[in-house]
C-alpha positions as a Markdown table, in Angstrom:
| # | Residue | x | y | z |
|---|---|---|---|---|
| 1 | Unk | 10.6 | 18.8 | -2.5 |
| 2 | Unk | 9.6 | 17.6 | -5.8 |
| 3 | Unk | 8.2 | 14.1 | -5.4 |
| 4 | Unk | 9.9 | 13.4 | -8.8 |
| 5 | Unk | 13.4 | 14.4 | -8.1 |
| 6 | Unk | 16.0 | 11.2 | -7.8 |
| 7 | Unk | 17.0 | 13.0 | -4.4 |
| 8 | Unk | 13.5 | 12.9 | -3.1 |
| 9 | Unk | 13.7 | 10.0 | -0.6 |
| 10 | Unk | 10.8 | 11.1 | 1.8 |
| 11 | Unk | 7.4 | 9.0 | 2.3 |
| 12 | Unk | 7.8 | 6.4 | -0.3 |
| 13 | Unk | 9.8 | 7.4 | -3.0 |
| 14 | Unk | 8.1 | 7.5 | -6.5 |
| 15 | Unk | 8.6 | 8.1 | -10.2 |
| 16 | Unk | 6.6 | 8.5 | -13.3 |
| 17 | Unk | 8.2 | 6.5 | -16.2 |
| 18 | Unk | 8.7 | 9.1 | -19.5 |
| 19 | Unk | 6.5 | 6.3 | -21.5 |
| 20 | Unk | 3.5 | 6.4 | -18.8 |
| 21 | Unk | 3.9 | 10.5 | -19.6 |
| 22 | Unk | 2.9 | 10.3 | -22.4 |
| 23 | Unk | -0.1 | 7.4 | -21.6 |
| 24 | Unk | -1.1 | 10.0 | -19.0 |
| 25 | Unk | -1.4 | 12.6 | -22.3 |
| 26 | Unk | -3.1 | 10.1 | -24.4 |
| 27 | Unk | -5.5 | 9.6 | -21.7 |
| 28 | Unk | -6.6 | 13.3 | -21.7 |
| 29 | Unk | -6.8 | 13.4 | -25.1 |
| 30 | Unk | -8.9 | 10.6 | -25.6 |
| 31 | Unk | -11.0 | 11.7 | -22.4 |
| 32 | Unk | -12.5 | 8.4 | -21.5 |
| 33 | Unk | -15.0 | 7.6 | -18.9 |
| 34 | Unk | -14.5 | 4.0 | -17.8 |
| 35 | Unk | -18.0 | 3.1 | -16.8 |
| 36 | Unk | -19.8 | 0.9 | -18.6 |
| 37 | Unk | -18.6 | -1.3 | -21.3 |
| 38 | Unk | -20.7 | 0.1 | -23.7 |
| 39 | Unk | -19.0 | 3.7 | -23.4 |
| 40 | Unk | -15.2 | 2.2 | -22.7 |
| 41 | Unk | -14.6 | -1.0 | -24.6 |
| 42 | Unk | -10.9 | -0.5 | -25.0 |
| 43 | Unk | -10.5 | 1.1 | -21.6 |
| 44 | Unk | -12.3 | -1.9 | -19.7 |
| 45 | Unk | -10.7 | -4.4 | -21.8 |
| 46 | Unk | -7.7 | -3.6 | -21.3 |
| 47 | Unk | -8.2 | -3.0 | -17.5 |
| 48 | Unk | -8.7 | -6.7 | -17.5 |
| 49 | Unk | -5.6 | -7.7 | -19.3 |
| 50 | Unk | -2.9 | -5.1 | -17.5 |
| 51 | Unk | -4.8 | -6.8 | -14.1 |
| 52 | Unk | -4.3 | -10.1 | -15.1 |
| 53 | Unk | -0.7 | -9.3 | -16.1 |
| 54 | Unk | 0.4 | -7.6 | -13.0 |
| 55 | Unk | -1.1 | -10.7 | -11.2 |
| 56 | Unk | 0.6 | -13.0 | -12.7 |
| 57 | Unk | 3.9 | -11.2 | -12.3 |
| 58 | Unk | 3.2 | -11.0 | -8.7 |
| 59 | Unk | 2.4 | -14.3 | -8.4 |
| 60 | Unk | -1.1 | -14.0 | -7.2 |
| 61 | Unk | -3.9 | -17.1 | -8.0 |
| 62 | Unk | -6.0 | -17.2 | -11.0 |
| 63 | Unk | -9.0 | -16.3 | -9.5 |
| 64 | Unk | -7.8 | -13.2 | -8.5 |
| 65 | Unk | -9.5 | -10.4 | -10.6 |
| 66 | Unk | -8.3 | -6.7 | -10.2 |
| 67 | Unk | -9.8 | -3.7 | -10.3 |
| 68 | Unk | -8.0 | 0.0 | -11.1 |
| 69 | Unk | -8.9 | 3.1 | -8.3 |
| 70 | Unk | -7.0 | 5.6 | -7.7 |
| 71 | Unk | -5.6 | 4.9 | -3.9 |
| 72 | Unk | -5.1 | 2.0 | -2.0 |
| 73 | Unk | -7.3 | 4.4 | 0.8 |
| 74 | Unk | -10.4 | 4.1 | -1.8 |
| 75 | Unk | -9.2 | 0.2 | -2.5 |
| 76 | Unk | -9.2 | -0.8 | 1.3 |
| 77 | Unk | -13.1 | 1.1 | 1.6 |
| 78 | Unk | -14.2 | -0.5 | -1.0 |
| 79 | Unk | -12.6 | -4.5 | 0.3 |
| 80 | Unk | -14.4 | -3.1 | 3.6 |
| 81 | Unk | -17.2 | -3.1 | 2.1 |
| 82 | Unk | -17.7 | -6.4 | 0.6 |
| 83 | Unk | -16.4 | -7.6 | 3.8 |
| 84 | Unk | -19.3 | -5.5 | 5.7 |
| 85 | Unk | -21.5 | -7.8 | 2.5 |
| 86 | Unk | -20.3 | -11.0 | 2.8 |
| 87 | Unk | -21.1 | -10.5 | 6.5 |
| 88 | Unk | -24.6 | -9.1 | 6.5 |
| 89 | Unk | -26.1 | -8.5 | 3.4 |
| 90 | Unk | -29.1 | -6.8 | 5.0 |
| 91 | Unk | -27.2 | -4.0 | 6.2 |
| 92 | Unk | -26.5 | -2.5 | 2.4 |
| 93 | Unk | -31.1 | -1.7 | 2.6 |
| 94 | Unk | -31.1 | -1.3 | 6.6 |
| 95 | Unk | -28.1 | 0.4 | 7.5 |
| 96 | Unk | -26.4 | 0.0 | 10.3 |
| 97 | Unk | -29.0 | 0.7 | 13.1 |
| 98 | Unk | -29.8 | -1.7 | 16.1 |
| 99 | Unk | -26.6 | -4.3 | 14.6 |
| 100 | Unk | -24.0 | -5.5 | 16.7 |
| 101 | Unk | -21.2 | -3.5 | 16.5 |
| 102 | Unk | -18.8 | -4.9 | 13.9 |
| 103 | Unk | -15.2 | -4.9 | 14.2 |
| 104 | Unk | -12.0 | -4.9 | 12.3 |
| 105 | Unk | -8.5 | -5.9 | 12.9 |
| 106 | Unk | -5.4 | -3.5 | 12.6 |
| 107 | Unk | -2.1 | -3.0 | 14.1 |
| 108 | Unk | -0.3 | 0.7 | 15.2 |
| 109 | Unk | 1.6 | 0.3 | 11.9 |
| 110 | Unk | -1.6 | 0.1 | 9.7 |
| 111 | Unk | -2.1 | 2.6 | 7.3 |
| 112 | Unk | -4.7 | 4.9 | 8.5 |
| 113 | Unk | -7.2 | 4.9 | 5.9 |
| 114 | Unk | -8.4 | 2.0 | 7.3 |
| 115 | Unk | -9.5 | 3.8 | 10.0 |
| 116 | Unk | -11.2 | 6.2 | 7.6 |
| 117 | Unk | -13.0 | 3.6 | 5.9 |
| 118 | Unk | -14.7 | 2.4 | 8.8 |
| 119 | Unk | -15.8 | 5.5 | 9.6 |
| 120 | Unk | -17.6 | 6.0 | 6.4 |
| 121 | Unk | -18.6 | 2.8 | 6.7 |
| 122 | Unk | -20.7 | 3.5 | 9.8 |
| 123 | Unk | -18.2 | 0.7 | 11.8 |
| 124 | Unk | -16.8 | 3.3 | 13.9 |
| 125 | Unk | -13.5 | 4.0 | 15.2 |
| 126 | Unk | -14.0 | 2.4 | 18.5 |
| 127 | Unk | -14.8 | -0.7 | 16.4 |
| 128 | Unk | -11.3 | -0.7 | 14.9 |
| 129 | Unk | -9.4 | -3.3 | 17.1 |
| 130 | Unk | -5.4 | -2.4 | 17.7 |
| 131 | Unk | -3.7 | -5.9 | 17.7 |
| 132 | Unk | -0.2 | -6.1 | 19.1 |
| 133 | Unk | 3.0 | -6.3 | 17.6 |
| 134 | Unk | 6.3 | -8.3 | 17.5 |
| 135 | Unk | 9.5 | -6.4 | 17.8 |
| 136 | Unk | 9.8 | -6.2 | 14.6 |
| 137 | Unk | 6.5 | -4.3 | 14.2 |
| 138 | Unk | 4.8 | -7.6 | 13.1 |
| 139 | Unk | 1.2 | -8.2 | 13.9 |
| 140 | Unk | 1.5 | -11.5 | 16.4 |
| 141 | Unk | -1.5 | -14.0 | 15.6 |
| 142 | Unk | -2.2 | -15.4 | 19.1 |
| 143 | Unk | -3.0 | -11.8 | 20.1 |
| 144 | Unk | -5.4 | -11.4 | 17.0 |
| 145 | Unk | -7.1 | -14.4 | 18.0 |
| 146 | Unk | -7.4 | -13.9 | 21.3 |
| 147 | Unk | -9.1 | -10.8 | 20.6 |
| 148 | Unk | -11.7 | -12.2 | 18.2 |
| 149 | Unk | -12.8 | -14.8 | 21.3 |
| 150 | Unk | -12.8 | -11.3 | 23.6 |
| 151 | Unk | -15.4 | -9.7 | 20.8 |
| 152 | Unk | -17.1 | -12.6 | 20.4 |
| 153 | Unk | -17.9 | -13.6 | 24.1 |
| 154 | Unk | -18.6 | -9.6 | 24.3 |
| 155 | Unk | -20.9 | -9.5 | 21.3 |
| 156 | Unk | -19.3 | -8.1 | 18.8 |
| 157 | Unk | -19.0 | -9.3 | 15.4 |
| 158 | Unk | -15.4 | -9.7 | 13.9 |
| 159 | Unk | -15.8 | -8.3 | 10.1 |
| 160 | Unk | -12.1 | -7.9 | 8.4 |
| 161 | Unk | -8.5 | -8.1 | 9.3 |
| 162 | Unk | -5.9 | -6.0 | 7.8 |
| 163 | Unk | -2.7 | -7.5 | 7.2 |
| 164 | Unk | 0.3 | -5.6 | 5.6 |
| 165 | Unk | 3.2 | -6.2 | 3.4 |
| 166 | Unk | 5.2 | -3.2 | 3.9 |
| 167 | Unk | 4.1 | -0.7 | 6.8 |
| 168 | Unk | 4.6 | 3.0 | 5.9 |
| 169 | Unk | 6.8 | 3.6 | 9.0 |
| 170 | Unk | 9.3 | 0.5 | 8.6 |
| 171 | Unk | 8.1 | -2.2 | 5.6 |
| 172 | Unk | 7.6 | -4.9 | 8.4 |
| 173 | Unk | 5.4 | -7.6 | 6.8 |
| 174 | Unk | 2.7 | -9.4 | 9.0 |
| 175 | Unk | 2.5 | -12.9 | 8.9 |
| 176 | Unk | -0.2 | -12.9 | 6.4 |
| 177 | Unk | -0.6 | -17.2 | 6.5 |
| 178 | Unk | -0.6 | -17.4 | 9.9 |
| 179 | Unk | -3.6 | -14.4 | 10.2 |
| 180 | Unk | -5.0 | -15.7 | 7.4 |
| 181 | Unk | -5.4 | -19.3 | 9.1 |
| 182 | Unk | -7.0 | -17.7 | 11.7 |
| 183 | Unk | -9.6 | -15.5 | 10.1 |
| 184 | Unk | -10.8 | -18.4 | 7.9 |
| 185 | Unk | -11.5 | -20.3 | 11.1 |
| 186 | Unk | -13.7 | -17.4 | 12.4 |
| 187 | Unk | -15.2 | -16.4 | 8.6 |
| 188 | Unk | -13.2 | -13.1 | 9.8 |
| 189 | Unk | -12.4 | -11.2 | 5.8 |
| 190 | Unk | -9.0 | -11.0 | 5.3 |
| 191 | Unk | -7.4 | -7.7 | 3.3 |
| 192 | Unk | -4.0 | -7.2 | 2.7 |
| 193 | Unk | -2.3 | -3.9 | 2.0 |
| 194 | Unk | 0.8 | -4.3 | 0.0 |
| 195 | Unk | 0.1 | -1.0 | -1.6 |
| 196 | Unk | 4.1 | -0.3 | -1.1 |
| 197 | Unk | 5.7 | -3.6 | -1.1 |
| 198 | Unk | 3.6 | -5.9 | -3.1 |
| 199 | Unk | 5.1 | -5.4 | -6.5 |
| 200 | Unk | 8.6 | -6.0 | -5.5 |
| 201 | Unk | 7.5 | -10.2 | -5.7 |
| 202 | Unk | 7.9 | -10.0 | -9.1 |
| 203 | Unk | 11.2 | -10.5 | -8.5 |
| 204 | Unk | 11.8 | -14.3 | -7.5 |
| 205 | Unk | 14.6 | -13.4 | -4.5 |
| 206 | Unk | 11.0 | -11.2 | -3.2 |
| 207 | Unk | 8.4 | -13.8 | -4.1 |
| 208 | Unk | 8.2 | -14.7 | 0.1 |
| 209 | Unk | 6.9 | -11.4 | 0.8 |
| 210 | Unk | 3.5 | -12.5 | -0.2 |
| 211 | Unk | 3.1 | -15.7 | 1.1 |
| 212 | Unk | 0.0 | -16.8 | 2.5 |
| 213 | Unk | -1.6 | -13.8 | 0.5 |
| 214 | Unk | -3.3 | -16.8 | -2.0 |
| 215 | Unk | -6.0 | -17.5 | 0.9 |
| 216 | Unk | -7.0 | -13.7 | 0.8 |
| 217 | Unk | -10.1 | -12.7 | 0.4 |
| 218 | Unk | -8.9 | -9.3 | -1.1 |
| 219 | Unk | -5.3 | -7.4 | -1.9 |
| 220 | Unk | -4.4 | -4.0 | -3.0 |
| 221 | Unk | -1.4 | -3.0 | -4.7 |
| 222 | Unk | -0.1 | 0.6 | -5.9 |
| 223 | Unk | 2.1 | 0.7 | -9.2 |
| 224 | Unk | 1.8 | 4.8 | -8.7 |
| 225 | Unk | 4.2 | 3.8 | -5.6 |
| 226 | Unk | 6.9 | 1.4 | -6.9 |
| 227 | Unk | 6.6 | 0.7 | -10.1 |
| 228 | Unk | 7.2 | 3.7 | -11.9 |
| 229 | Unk | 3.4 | 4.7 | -13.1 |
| 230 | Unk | 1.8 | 8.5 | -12.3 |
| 231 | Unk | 0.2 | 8.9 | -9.3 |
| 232 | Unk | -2.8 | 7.7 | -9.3 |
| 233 | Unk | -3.0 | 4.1 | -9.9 |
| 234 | Unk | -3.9 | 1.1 | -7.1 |
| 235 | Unk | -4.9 | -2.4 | -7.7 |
| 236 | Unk | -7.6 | -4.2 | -5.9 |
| 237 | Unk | -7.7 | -7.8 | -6.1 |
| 238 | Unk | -10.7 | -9.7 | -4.7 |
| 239 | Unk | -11.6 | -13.3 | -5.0 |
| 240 | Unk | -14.8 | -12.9 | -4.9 |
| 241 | Unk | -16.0 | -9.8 | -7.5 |
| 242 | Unk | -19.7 | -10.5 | -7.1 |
| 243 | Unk | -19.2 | -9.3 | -3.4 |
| 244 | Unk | -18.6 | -5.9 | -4.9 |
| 245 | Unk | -21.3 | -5.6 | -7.3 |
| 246 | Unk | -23.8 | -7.1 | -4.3 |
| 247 | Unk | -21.9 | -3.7 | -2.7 |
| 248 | Unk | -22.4 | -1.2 | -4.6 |
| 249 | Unk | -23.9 | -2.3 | -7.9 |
| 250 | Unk | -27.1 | 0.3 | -8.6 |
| 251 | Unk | -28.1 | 0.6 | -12.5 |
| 252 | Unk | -30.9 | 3.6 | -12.8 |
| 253 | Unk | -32.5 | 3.2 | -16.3 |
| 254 | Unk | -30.4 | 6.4 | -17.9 |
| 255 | Unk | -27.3 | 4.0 | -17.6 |
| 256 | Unk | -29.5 | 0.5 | -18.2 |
| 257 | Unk | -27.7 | -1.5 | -21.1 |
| 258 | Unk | -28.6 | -4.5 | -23.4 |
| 259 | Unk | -24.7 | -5.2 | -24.1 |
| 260 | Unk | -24.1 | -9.2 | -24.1 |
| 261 | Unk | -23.5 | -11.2 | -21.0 |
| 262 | Unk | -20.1 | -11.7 | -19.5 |
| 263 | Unk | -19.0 | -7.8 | -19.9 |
| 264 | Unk | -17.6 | -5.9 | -17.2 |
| 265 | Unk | -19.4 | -2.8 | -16.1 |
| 266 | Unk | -16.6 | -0.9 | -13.9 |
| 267 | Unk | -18.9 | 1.2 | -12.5 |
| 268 | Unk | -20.8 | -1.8 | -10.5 |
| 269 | Unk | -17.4 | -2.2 | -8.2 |
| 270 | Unk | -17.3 | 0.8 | -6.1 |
| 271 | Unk | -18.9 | 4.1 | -5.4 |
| 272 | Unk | -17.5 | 5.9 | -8.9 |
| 273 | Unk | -19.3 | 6.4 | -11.9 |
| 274 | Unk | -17.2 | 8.1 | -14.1 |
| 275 | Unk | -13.7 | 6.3 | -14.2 |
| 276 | Unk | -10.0 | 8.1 | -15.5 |
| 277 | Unk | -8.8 | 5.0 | -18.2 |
| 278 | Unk | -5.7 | 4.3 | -15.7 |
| 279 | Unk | -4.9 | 0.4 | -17.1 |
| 280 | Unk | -3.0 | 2.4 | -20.1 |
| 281 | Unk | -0.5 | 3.8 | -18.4 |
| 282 | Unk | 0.2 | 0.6 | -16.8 |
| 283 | Unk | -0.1 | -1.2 | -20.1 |
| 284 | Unk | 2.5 | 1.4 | -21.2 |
| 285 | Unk | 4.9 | 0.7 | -18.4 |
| 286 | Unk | 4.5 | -3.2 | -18.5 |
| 287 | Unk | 5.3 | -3.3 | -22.3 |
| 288 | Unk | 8.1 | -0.6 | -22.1 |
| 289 | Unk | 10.2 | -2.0 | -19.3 |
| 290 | Unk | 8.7 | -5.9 | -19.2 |
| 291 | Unk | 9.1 | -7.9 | -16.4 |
| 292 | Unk | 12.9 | -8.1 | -16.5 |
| 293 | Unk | 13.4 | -4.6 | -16.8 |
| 294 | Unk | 10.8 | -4.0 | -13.6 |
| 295 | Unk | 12.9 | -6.6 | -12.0 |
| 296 | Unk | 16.4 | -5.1 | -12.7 |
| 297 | Unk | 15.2 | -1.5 | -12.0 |
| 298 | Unk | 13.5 | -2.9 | -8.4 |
| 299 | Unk | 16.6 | -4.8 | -7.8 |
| 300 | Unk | 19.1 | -1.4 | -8.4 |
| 301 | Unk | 16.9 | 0.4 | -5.9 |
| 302 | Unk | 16.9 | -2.4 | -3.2 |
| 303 | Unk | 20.9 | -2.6 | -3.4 |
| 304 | Unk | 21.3 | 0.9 | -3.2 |
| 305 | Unk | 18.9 | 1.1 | 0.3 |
| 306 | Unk | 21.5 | -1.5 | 1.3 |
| 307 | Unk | 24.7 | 0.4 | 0.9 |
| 308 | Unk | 23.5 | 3.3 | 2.6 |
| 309 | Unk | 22.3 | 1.0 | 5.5 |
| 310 | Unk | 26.4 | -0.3 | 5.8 |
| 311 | Unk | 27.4 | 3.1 | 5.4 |
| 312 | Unk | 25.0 | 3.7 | 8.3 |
| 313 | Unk | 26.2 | 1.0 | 10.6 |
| 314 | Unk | 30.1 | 1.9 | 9.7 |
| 315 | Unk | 29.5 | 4.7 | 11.0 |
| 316 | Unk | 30.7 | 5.7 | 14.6 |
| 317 | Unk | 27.7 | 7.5 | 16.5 |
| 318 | Unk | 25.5 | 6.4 | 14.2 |
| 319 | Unk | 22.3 | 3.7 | 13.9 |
| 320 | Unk | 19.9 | 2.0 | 11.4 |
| 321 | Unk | 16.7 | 1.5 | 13.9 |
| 322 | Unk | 14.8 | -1.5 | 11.8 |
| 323 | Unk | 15.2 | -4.0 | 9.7 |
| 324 | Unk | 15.4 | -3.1 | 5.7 |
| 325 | Unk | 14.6 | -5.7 | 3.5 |
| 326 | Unk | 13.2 | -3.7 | 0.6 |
| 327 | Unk | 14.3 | -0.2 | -0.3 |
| 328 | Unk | 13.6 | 2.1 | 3.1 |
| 329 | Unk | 15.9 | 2.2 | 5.9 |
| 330 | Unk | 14.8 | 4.0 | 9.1 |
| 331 | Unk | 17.7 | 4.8 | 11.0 |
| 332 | Unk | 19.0 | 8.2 | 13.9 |
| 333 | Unk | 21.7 | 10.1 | 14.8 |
| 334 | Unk | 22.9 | 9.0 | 18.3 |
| 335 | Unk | 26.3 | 10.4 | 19.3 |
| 336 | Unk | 27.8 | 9.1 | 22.4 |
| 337 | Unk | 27.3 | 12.7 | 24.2 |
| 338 | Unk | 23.3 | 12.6 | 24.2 |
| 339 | Unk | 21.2 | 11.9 | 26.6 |
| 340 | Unk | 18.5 | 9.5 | 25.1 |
| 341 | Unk | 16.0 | 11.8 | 26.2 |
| 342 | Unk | 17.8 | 14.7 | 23.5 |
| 343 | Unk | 18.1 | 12.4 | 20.8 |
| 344 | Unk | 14.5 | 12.8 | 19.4 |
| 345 | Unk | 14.8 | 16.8 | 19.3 |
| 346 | Unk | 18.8 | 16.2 | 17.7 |
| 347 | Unk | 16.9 | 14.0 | 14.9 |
| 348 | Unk | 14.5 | 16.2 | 14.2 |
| 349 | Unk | 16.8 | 19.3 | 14.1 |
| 350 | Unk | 19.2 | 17.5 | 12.0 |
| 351 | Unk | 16.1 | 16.6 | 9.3 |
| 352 | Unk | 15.2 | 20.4 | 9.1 |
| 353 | Unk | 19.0 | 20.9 | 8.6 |
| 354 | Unk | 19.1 | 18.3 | 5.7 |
| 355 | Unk | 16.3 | 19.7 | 4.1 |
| 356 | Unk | 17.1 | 23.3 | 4.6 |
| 357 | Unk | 20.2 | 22.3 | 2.2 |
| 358 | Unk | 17.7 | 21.9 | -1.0 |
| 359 | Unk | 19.7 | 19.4 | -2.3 |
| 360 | Unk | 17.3 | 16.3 | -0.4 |
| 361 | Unk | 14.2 | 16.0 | 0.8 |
| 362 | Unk | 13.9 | 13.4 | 4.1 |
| 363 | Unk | 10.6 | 12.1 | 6.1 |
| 364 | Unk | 10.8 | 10.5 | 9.9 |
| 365 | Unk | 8.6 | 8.6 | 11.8 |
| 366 | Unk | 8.2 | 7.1 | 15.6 |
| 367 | Unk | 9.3 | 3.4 | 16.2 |
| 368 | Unk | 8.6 | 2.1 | 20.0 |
| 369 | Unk | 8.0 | 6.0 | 20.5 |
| 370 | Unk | 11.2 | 6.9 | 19.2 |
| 371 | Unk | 12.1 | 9.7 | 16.4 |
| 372 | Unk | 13.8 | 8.3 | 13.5 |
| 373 | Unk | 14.6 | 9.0 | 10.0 |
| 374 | Unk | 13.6 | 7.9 | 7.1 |
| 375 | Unk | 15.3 | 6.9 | 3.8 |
| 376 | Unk | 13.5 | 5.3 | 0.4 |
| 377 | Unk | 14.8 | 5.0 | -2.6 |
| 378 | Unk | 12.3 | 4.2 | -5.6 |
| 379 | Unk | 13.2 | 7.1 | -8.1 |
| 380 | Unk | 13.9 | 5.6 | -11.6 |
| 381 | Unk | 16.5 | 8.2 | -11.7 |
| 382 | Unk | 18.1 | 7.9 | -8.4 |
| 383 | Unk | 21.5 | 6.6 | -8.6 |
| 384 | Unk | 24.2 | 6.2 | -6.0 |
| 385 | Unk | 25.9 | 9.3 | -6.3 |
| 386 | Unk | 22.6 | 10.8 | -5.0 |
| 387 | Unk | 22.4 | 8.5 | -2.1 |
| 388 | Unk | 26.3 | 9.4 | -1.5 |
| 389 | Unk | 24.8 | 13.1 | -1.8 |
| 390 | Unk | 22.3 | 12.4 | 0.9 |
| 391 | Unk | 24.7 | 10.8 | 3.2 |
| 392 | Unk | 27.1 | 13.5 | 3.1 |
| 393 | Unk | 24.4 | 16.2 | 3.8 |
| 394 | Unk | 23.2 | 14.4 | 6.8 |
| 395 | Unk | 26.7 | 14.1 | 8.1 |
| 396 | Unk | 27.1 | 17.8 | 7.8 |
| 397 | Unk | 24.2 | 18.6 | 9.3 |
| 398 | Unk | 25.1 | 16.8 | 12.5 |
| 399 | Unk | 27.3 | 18.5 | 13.1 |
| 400 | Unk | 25.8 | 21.9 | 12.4 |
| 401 | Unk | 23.0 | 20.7 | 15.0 |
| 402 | Unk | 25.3 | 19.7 | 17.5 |
């Protein structure tokens, strides 16, 4: 169960580069607090560059400007929040008493600390708005709409929609243009969370997974999830940065400076003072691996997803349950001799058995209410003779559950 291990292929599959290691020693050594300028230099300046890069790679717009937190969970808040800005200014000195109730757009497959965020937020749970899906767990656009003109004529005021490039269950990506379309129609904030799947468009073949993400109005991305940095680093691009110093930008006199114009204070962009100095760890992965080592590395772990999804399908009494374009396949055990009604409890049997072996560690999750099984691969050391390892554990444990 060691989230490091090349046969951990639960949740999302992660690794921590030996050369972002040792950033992550220099770091604590060096003990920075990424606040103001004035205190960080290096560690805000090169916050700046490491964003710009990983934009770039990505493919993202120029005026796109990142900032580091720690999870995509703080990142979405803090979007929220200029969104909640941009919106009603007023409501950062009145609160959110005697307002229309405000509301946000998400889908069953969006990560739930969007949810969380708009309870902290004072939005409410009730306020956040389930949109229906496609078969292929795919927010549908007409629905979104015709839920803003069902708020609207009801009083509410749309805020923010979520889009996502990868769900946690089954990496289906929304049709960000198409949503996006819609909410600038309605001045309704458009996030997107490609905390998983974003950085895989820095390979060309992947660039399509972010289309339509240009017109966002924010983006947050987590190289602590597939690209090989220590947990905890997320990206937040915004278009708009002055949104979040109108947020949460408060300078008491003990932290008042007279530095020249045009620097970056970090701690104006979200509820943190004090900041760990993350961008060097990144910095140490980008110029260790460059962009063509990312890209071969991403590639690798894409292609072996793929062959354990045909070794999946090739096999008699057995299913992949969604579509895998990146590097998770869902998939179940379904022999001929179940009743679909047992095949939940067989799946979840047969997990326990897997992991019971020490030799993997598996995750599951429910599509269209059904128990499946989860597969990712994103270890840097994972290589196919510990996917074959997985697949021949999982065979033998169904038949031990039998």
């Amino acid at each position: 169960t060691h989230w490091n291990h090349p046969r951990f292929f639960a949740y999302f599959a992660t690794s921590a580069a030996p050369v972002a290691i040792a950033a992550e020693a220099l770091v604590a050594t060096l003990d920075v607090k990424a606040m103001l300028w004035r205190t960080s230099p290096a560690a805000t300046e090169l916050e700046e560059v490491v964003m710009r890069w990983l934009g770039r790679l990505m493919g993202l717009p120029d005026e796109f400007t990142g900032i580091i937190y720690d999870t995509a969970s703080i990142g979405g808040f803090t979007a929220l929040a200029a969104a909640r800005q941009r919106l009603d200014p007023s409501i950062r000195e009145h609160g959110m008493s005697g307002q229309p109730d405000l509301r946000v757009y998400i889908t069953e497959h969006t990560h739930s600390h969007v949810e969380k965020g708009a309870i902290a937020l004072g939005i409410g749970r009730r306020n956040v708005v389930r949109v229906p899906c496609d078969s292929s767990g795919r927010m549908i656009p007409q629905e979104f709409e015709s839920q803003i003109a069902r708020d609207v004529a009801g009083g509410k005021r749309p805020m923010a929609v979520v889009a996502t490039v990868g769900t946690t269950s089954m990496t289906s990506i929304d049709p960000v243009a198409q949503i996006g379309a819609i909410a600038r129609r309605h001045g309704v904030w458009l996030h997107v969370d490609a905390a998983y799947a974003g950085v895989a468009a820095i390979c060309p073949e992947f660039a399509w997974i972010l289309e339509g993400c240009e017109s966002a109005d924010s983006l947050v991305v987590n190289p602590h999830k597939w690209l090989f940095v220590p947990m905890d680093c997320s990206a937040l691009y915004v278009r708009d940065e002055a949104l979040l110093r109108q947020a949460f930008s408060l300078v008491p006199e003990y932290l008042a400076t007279t530095d020249a114009g045009g620097v970056r204070n970090y701690m104006d962009y979200g509820l943190q003072l004090g900041r760990r100095f993350r961008a060097l760890k990144l910095w140490f992965v980008l110029r260790h691996f460059g962009a063509q080592g990312l890209r071969r590395r991403l590639r690798a772990h894409v292609a072996l997803a793929a062959e354990f999804a045909r070794w999946v399908e090739e096999e008699p009494g057995w299913e992949v349950a969604a579509a895998h374009p990146l590097a998770l396949v869902c998939f179940r055990h379904a022999p001929p001799e179940l009743e679909p009604t047992q095949l939940d409890a067989h799946n979840e049997r047969l997990m326990h058995a897997a992991n019971a072996t020490g030799e993997i560690f598996l995750s599951h999750t429910k599509l269209d209410g059904a128990f499946v099984l989860r597969l990712s691969v994103g270890n840097l050391r994972t290589s196919l003779a510990d996917v074959a390892m997985a697949w021949r554990v999982l065979r033998s444990a169904a038949g031990s559950v039998a």
